[in-house]
Backbone bond lengths (Angstrom), bond angles and torsions (degrees), N, CA, C in turn:
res aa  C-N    CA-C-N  psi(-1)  N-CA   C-N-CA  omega(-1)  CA-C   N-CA-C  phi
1 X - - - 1.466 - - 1.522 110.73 -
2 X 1.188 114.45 -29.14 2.125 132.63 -172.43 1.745 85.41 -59.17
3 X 1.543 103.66 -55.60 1.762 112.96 -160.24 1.427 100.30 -61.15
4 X 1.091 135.52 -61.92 1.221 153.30 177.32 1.815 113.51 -17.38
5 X 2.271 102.12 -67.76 0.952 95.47 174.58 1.773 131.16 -76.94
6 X 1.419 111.93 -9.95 1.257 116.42 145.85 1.877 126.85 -22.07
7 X 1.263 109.19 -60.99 1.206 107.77 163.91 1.870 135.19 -75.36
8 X 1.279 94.85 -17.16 1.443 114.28 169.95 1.524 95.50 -70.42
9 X 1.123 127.98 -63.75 1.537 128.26 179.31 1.483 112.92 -72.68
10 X 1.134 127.77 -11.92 1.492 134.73 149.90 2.270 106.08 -50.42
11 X 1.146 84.10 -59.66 1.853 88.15 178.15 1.430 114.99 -76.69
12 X 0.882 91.62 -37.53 1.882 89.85 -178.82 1.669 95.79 -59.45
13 X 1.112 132.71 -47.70 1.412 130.93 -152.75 1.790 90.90 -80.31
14 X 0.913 97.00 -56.83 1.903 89.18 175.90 1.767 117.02 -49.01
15 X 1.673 92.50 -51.37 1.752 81.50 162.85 1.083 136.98 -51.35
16 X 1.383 111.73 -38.93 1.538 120.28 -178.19 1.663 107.94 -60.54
17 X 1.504 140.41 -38.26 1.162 130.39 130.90 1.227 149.62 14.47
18 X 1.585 108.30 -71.23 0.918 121.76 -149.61 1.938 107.02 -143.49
19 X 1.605 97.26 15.21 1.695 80.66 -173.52 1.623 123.10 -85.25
20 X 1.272 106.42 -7.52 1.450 136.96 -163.34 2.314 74.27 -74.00
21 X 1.054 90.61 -48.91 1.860 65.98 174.69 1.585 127.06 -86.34
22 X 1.456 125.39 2.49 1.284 155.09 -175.24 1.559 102.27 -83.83
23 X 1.371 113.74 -42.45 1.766 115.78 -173.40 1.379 125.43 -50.68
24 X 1.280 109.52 -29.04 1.581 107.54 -167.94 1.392 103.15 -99.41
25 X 1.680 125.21 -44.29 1.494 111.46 -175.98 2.093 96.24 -70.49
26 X 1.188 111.57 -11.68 2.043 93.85 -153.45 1.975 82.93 -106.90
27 X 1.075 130.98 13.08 1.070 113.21 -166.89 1.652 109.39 -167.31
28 X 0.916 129.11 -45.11 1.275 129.64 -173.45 1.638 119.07 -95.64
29 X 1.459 114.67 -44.40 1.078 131.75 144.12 1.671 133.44 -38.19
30 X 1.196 111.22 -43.81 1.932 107.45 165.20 1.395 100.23 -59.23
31 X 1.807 124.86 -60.50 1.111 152.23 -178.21 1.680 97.92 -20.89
32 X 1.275 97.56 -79.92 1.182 98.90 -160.36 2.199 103.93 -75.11
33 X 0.969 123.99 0.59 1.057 127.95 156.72 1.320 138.48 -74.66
34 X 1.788 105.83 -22.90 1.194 119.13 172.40 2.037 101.47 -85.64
35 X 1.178 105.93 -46.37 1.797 109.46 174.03 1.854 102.35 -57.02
36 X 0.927 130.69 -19.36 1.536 121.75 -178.26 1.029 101.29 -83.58
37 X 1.594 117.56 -79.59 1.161 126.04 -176.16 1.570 135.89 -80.09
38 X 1.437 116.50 10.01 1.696 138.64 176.99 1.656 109.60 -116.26
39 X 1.360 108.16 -30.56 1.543 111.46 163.67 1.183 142.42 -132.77
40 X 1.045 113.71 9.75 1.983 123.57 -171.13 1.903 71.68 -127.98
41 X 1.592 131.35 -69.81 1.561 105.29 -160.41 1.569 112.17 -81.75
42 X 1.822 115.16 -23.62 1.389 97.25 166.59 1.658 128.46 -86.89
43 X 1.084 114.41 31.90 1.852 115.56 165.57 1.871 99.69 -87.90
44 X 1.719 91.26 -26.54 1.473 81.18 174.91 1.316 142.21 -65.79
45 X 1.665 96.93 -37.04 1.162 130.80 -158.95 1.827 92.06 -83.05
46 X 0.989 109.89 -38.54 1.850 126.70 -159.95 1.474 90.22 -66.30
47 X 1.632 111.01 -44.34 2.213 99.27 174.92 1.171 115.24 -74.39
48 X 1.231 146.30 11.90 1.154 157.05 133.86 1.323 118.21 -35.72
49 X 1.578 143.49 95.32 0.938 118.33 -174.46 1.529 106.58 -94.45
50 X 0.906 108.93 4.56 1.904 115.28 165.14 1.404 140.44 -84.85
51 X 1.868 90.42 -34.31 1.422 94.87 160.37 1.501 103.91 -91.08
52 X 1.135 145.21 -7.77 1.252 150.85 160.03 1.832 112.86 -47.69
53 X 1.577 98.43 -44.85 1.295 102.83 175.31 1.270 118.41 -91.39
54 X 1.535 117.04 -7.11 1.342 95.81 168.62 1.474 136.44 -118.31
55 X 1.678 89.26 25.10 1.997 118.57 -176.21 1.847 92.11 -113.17
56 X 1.737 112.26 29.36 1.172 110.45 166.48 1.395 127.35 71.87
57 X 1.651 109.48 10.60 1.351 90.20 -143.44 1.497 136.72 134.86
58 X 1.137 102.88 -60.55 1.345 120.46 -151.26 1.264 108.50 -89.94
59 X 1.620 125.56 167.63 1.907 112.89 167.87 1.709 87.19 -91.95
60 X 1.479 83.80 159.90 1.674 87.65 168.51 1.241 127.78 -74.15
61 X 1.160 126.63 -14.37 1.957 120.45 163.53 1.593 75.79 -53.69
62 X 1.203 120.70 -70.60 1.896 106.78 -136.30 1.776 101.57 -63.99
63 X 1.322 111.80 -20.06 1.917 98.76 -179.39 1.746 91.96 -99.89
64 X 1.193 142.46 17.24 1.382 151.16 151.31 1.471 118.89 -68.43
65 X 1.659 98.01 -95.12 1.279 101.88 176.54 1.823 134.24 -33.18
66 X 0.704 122.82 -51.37 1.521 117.21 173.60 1.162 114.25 -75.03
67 X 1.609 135.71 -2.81 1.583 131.43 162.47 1.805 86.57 -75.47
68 X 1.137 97.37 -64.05 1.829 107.37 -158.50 1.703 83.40 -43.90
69 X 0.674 137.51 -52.96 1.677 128.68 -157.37 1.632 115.97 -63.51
70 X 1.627 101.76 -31.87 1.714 108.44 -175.50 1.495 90.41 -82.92
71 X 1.742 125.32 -31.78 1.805 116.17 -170.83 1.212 112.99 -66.87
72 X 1.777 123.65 -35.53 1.107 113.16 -179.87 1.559 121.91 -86.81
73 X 1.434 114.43 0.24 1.416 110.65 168.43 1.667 90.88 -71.22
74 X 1.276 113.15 -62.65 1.376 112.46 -161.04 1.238 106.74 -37.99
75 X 1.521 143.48 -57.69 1.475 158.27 -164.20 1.471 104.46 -62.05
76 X 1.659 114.96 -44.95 1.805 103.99 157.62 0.720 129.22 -54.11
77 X 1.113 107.92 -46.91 1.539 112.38 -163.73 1.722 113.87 -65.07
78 X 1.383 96.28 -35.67 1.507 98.59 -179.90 1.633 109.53 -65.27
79 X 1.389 112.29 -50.83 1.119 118.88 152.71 1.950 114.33 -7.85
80 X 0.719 82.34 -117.72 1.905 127.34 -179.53 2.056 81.60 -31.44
81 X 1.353 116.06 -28.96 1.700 81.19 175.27 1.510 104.47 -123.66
82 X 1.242 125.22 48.08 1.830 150.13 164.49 1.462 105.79 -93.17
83 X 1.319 88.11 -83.20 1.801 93.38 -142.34 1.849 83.11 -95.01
84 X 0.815 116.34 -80.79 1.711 93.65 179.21 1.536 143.83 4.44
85 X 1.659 91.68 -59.04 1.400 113.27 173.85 1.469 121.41 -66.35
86 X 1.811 103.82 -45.22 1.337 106.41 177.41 1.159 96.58 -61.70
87 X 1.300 132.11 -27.26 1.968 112.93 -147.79 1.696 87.79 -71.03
88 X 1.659 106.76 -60.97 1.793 91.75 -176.57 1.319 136.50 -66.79
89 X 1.478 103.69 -6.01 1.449 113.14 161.29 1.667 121.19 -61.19
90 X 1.192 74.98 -54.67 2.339 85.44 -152.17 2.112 83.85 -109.83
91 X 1.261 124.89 -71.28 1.190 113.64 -164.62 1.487 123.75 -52.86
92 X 1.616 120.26 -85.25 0.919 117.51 164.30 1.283 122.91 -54.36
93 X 0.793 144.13 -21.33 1.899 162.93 -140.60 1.942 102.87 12.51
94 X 1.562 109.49 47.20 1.408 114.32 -177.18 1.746 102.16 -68.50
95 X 1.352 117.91 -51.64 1.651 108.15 173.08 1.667 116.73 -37.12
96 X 1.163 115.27 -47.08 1.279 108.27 174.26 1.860 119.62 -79.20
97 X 1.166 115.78 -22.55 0.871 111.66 148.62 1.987 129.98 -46.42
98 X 1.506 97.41 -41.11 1.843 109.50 169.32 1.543 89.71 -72.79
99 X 0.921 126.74 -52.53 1.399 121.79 -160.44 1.578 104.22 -32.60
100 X 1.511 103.67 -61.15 1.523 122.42 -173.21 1.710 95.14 -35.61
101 X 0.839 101.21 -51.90 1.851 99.22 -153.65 1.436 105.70 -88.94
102 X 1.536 153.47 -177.71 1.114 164.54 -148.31 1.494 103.10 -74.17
103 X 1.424 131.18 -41.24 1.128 110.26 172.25 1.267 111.56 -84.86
104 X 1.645 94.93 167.79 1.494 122.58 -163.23 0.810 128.07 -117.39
105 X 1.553 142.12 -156.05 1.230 140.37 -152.47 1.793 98.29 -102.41
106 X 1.064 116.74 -59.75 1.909 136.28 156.91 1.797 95.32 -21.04
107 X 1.661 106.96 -66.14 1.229 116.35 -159.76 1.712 98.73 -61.96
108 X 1.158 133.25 -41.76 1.337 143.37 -171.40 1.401 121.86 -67.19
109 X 1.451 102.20 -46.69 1.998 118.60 175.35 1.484 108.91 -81.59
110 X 1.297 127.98 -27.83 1.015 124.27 156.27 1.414 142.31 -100.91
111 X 1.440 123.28 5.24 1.556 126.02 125.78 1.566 125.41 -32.96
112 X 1.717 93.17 -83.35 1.212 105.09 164.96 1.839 128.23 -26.55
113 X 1.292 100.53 -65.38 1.429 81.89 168.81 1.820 137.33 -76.85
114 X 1.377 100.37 -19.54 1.701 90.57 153.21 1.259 136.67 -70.13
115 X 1.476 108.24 -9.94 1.457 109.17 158.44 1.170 119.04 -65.43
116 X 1.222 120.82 -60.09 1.223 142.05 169.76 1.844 105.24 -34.05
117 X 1.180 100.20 -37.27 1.951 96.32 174.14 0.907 86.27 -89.44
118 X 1.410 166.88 -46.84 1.317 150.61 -147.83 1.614 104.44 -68.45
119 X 1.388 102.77 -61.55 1.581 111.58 179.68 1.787 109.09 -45.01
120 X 1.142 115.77 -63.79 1.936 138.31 153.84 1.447 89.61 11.46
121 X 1.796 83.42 -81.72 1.865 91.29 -163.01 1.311 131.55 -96.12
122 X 1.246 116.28 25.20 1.402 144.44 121.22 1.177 135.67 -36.72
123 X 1.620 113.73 -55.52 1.258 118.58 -155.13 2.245 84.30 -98.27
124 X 1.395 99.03 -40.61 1.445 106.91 -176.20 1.232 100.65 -51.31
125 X 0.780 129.80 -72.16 1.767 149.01 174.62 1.633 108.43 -20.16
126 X 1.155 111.16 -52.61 1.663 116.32 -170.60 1.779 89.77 -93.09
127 X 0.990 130.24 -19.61 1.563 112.21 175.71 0.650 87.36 -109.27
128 X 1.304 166.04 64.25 1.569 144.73 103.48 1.682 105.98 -86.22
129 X 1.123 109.30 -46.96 1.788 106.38 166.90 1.011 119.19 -41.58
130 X 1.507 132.24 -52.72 1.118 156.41 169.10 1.771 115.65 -34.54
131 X 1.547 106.38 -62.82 1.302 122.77 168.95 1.477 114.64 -65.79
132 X 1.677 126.15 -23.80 1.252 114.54 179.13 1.328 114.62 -94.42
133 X 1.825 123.36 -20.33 1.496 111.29 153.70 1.755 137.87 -65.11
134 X 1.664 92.66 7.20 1.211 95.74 -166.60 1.694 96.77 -128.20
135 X 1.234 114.29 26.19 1.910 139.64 169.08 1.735 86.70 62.06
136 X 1.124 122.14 34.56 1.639 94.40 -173.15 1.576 86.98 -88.97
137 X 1.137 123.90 4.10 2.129 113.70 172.75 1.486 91.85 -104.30
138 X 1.691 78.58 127.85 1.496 104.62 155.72 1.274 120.41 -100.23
139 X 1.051 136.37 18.10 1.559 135.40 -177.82 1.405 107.76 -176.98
140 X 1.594 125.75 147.00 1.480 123.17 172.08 1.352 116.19 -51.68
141 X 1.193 116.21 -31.10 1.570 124.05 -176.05 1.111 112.65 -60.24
142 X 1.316 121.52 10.11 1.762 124.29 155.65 1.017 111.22 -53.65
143 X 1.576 113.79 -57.29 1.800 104.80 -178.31 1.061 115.86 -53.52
144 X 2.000 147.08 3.63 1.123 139.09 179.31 1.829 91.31 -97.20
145 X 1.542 120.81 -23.91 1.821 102.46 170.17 1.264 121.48 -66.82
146 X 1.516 125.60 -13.06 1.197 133.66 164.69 1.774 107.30 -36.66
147 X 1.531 115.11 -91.64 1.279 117.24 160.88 1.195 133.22 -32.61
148 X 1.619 115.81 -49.75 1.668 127.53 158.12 1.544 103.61 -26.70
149 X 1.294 128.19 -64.36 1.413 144.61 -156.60 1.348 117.82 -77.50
150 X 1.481 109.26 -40.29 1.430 117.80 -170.80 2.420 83.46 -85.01
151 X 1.015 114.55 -39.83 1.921 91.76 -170.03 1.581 97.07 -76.99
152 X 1.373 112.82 -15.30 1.849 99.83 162.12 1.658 113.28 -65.67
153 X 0.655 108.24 -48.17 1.667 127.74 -166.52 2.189 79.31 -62.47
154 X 0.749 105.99 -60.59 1.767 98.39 -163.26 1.394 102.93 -53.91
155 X 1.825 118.47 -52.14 0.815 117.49 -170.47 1.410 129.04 -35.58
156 X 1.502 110.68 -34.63 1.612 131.48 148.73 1.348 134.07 -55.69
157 X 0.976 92.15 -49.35 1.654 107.74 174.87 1.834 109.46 -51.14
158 X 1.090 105.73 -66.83 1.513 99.60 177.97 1.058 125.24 -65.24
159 X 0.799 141.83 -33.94 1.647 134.34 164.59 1.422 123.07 -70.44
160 X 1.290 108.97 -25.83 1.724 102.28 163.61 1.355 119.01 -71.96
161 X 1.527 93.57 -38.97 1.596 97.31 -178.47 1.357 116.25 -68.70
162 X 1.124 128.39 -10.87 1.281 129.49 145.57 1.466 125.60 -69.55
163 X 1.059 101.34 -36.38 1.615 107.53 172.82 1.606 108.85 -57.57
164 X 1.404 98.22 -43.31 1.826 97.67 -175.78 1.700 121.17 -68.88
165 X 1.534 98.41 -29.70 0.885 106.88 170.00 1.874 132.72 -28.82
166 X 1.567 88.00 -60.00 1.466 131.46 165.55 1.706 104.13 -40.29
167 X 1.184 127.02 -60.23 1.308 133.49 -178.31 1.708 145.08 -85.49
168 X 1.409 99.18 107.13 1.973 89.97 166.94 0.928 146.43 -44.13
169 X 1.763 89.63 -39.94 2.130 103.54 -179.53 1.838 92.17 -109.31
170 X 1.449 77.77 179.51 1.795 106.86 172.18 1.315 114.82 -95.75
171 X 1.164 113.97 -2.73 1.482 134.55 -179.09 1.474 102.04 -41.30
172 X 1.326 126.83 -65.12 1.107 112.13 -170.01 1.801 127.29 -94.03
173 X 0.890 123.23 10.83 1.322 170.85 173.92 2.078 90.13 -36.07
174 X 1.786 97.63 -57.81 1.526 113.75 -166.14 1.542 96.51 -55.43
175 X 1.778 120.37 -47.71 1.098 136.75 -152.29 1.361 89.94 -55.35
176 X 1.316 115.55 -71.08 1.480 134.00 -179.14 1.514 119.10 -15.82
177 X 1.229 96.11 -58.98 1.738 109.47 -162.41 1.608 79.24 -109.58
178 X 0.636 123.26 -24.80 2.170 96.56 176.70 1.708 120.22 -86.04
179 X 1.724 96.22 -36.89 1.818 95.87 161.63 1.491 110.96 -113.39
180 X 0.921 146.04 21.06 1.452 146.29 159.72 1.517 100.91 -99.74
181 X 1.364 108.48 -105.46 1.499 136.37 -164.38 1.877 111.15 -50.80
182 X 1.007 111.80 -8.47 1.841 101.19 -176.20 1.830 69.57 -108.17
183 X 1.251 130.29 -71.30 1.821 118.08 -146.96 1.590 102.55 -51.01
184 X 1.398 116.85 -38.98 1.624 121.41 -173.14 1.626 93.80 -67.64
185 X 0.900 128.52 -12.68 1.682 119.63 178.85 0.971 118.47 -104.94
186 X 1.493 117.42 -14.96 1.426 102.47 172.41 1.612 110.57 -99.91
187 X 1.209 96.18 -23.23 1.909 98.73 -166.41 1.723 99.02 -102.31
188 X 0.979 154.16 -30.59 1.507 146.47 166.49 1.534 135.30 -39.85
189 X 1.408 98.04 13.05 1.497 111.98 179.25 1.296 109.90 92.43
190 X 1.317 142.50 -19.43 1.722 141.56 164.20 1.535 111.47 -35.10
191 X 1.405 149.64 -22.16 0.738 148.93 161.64 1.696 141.67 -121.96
192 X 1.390 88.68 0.32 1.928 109.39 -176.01 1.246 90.11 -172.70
193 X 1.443 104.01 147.71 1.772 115.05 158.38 1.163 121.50 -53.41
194 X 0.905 131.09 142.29 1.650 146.74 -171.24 1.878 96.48 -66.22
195 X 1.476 120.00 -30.54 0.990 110.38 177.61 1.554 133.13 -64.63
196 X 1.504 92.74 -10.49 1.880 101.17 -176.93 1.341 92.15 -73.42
197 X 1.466 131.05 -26.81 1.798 117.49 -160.42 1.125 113.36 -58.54
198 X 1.194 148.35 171.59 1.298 157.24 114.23 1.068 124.08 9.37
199 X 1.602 141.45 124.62 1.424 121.12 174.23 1.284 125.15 -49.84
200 X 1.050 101.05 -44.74 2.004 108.40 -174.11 1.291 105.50 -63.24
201 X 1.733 116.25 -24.02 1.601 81.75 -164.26 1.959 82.68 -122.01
202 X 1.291 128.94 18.83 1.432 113.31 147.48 1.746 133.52 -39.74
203 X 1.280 79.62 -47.08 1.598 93.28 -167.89 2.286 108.27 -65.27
204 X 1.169 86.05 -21.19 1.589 108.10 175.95 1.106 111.23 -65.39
205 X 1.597 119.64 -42.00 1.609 107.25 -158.44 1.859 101.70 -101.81
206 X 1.347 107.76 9.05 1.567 119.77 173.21 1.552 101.83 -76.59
207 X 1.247 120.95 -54.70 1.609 128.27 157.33 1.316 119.09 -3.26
208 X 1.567 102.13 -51.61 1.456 103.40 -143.88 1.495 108.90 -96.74
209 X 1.211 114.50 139.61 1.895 114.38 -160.21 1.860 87.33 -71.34
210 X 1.054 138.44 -35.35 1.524 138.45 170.64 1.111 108.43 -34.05
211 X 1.591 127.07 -61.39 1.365 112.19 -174.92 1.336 121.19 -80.58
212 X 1.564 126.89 -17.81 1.443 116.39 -171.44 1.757 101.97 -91.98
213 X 1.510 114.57 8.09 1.475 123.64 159.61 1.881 111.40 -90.05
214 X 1.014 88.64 -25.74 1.838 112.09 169.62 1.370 103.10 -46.28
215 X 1.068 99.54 -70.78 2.009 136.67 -166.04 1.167 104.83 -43.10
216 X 1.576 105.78 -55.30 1.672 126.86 -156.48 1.469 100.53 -64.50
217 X 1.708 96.59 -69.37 1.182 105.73 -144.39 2.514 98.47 -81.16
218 X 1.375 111.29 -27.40 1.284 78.41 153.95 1.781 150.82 -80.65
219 X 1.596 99.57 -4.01 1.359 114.78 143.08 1.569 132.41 -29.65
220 X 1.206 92.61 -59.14 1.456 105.31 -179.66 1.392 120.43 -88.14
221 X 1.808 114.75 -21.31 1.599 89.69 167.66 1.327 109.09 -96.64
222 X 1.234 134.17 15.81 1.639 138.64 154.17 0.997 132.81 -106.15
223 X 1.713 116.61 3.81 1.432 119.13 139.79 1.024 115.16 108.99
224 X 1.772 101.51 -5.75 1.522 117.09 -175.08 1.510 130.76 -72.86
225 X 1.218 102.98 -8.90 1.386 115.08 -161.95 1.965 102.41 -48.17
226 X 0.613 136.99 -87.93 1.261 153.50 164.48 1.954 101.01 1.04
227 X 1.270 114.97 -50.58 1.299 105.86 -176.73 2.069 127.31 -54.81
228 X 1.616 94.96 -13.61 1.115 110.72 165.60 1.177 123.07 -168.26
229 X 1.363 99.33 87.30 1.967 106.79 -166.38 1.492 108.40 -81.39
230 X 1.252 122.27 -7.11 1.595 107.70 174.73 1.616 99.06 -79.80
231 X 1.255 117.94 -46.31 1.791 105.07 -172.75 1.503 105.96 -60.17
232 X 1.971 127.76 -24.52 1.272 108.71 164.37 1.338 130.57 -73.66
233 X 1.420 112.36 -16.13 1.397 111.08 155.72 1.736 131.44 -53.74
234 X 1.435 82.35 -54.19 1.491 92.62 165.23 1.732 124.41 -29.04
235 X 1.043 105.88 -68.15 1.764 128.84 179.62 1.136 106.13 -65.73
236 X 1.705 135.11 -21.08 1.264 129.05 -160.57 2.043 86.19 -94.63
237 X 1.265 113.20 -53.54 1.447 128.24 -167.12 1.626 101.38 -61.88
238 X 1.597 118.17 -43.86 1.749 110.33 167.92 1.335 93.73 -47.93
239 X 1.132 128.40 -82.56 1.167 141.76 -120.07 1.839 113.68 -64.70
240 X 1.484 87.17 -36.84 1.802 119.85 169.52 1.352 110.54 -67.71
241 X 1.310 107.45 -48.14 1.843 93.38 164.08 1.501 148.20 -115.78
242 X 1.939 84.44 26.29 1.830 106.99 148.62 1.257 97.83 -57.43
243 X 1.433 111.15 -77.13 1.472 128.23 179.57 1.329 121.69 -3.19
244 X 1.502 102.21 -66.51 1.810 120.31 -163.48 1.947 96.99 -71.16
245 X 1.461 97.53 -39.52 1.855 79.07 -159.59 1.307 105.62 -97.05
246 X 1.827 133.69 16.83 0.860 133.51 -179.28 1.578 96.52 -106.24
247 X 1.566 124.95 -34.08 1.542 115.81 174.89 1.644 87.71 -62.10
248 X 1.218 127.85 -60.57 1.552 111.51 -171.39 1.488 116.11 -21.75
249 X 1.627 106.16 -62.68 1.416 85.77 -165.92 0.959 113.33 -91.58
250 X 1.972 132.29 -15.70 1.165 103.34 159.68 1.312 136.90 -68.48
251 X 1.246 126.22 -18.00 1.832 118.59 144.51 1.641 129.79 -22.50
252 X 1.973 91.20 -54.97 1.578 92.20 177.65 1.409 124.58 -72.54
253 X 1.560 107.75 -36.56 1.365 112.60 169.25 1.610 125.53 -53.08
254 X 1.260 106.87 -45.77 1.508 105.46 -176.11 1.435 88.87 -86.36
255 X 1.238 162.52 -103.05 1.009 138.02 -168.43 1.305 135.54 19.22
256 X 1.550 116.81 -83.52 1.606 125.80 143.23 1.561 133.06 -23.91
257 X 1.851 93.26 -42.99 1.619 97.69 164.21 1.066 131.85 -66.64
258 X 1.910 109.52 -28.09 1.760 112.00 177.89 1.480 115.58 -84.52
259 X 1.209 96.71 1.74 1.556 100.45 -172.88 1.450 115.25 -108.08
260 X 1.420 123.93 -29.31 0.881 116.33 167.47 2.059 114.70 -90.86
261 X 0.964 88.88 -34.29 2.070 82.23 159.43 1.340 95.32 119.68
């Protein structure tokens, strides 16, 4: 566990670097995405008495904010396990540099990703404040989307980071975030119910670990959770074992990567 936080303090020290350029996409940027589109476009949406009736209810900051909160974990997270990873992979090749010495491969994939929760509930943390000066919480049980947000955000995290594992260049990096990460953000329920989609492609956006972090975490800042706690189980147990079999292989992958050079 000693080896482990070695690499946690391996990232932190690079962050400390470089976060002054981190502020605007991990923090200021949702911010001001939730004020565009939660209050200058939903006052619009809110005289609607149709889309009124069919966001349950709700104003649109309040069926907004807690999608926007699980998308931008997701968007770090993807972040934070890309270009990072490659850098100590393929650029700097500093992981293998740890490699050399007592820590290991275990010790390395799992640093890395508690940073990666660290950053999570960071970024969760300051947008949830954010959303509660601006009434988008309906219930204290916001502070449980905090966590909601940060095991969405992983759910990503590990499997790319395995994916990166896989790679020399950044080359494919675009693929990622141009057909993965922008379609899962716009269509996963962050901005409309999944029920307006299309039949054919409803059943698609259930797939996606984005929306059942969707699910969770606006549950909880509207208080709802309770009205059907087995379907929040549901989303909590996907979501827990994206998690588990994506550290699997990113373990094996980077593993293989320090070993073969």
């Amino acid at each position: 566990m000693t080896l482990m936080t070695r690499v946690v303090e391996l990232r932190a020290m690079q962050y400390r670097r470089t976060f002054r350029a981190s502020i605007f996409s991990s923090f200021l940027n949702p911010v001001l995405f939730l004020l565009a589109m939660g209050v200058g476009l939903g006052t619009y949406v809110d005289q609607s008495g149709t889309a009124t009736q069919a966001l349950g209810g709700l104003s649109y900051l309040q069926f907004l904010a807690p999608g926007l909160l699980a998308a931008t974990a997701m968007q770090a997270a993807a972040f934070e396990s890309t270009f990072p990873i490659i850098g100590g992979l393929s650029w700097q090749k500093t992981f293998h540099a740890m490699y050399a010495t007592p820590v290991s491969a275990r010790d390395i994939v799992v640093g890395n990703l508690a940073w990666i929760a660290i950053r999570l509930t960071s970024i969760a943390a300051i947008f949830t404040i954010v959303m509660a000066l601006f009434g988008a919480a309906a219930s204290p049980l916001i502070l449980l989307a905090i966590p909601a947000a940060v095991l969405t955000g992983m759910a990503f995290a590990t499997p790319i980071m395995a994916f990166t594992a896989t790679q020399r260049t950044m080359e494919k990096f675009n693929a990622v975030f141009r057909f993965g990460i922008t379609p899962l953000f716009l269509f996963s329920g962050t901005f409309f119910p999944i029920s307006n989609l299309p039949d054919a492609i409803e059943p698609v956006a259930w797939l996606s670990p984005l929306w059942h972090g969707v699910e969770l975490s606006r549950r909880l800042a509207l208080g709802t959770i309770g009205e059907d706690p087995v379907q929040a189980l549901v989303h909590v147990a996907i979501l827990v074992a994206i998690v588990a079999v994506g550290t699997w292989f990113a373990y094996r992958t980077v593993e293989s990567r320090l070993v073969l050079g």
